[in-house]
N, C-alpha and C positions, 0 to 999 in steps of 0.2 A: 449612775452610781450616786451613792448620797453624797454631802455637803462634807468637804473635808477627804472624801476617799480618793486613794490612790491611782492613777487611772496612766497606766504603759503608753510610750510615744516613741516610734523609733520614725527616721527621715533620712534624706541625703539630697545633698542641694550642690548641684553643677552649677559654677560661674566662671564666664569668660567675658572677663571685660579687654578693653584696648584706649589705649591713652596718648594722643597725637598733641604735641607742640607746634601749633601754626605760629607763633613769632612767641618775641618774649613777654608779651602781653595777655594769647590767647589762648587757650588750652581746651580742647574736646574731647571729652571720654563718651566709649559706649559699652554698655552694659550689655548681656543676656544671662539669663539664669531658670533655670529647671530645675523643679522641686517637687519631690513627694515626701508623702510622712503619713504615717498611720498611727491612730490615737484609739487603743481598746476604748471599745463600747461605740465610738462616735466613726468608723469607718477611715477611708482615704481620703487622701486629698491629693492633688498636681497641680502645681501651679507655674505657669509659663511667665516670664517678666522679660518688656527690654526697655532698655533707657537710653537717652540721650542726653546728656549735663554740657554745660560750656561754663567755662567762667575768663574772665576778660577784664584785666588790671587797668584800671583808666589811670590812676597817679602811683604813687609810692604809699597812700594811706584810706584808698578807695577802690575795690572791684564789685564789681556784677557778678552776678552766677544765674544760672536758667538751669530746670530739670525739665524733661518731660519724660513721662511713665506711662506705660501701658500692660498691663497683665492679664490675664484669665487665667481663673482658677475652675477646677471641675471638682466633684465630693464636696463634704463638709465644707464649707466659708462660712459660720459661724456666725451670720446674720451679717456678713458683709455680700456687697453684691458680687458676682462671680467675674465680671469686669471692670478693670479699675482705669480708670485714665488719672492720671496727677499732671499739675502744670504749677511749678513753684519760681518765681523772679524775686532772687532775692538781692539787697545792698547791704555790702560788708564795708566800716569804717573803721580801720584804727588808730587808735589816739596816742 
């Protein structure tokens, strides 16, 4: 379609996550999520996702957090590749 046209998207995305309290410090979520969606002109897409996050209070003004991500996608990925792994560690402090 040219620059600026209209272009139809319908989808529907299943999630079920689950969220465990190991103490009052640590906290584990996991993820799964199923997705399709179809975009006129450019075809399908499915894309399968699971995750794992923790995050972990060291004081009253400092935690940690970890994700790790894994997905595939099949159809259209739009110049992304069709599997993704992600691994993000992050430090959160507030003042």
């Amino acid at each position: 379609a040219p620059a600026g046209a209209y272009r139809s998207t319908s989808g529907q995305t299943l999630t079920l996550s689950w969220q465990h309290l190991l103490s009052e410090a640590l906290t584990i979520t996991t993820t799964g999520q199923y997705g399709m969606r179809s975009i006129s002109g450019q075809g399908d897409q499915t894309t399968i996702a699971l995750s794992l996050s923790g995050s972990y209070r060291v004081s009253e003004t400092i935690s940690t957090n970890l994700l790790i991500s894994h997905s595939e996608a099949s159809g259209a990925t739009y110049g992304l590749p069709p599997t993704r792994d992600i691994v993000v560690i992050g430090l959160h402090k507030a003042f």
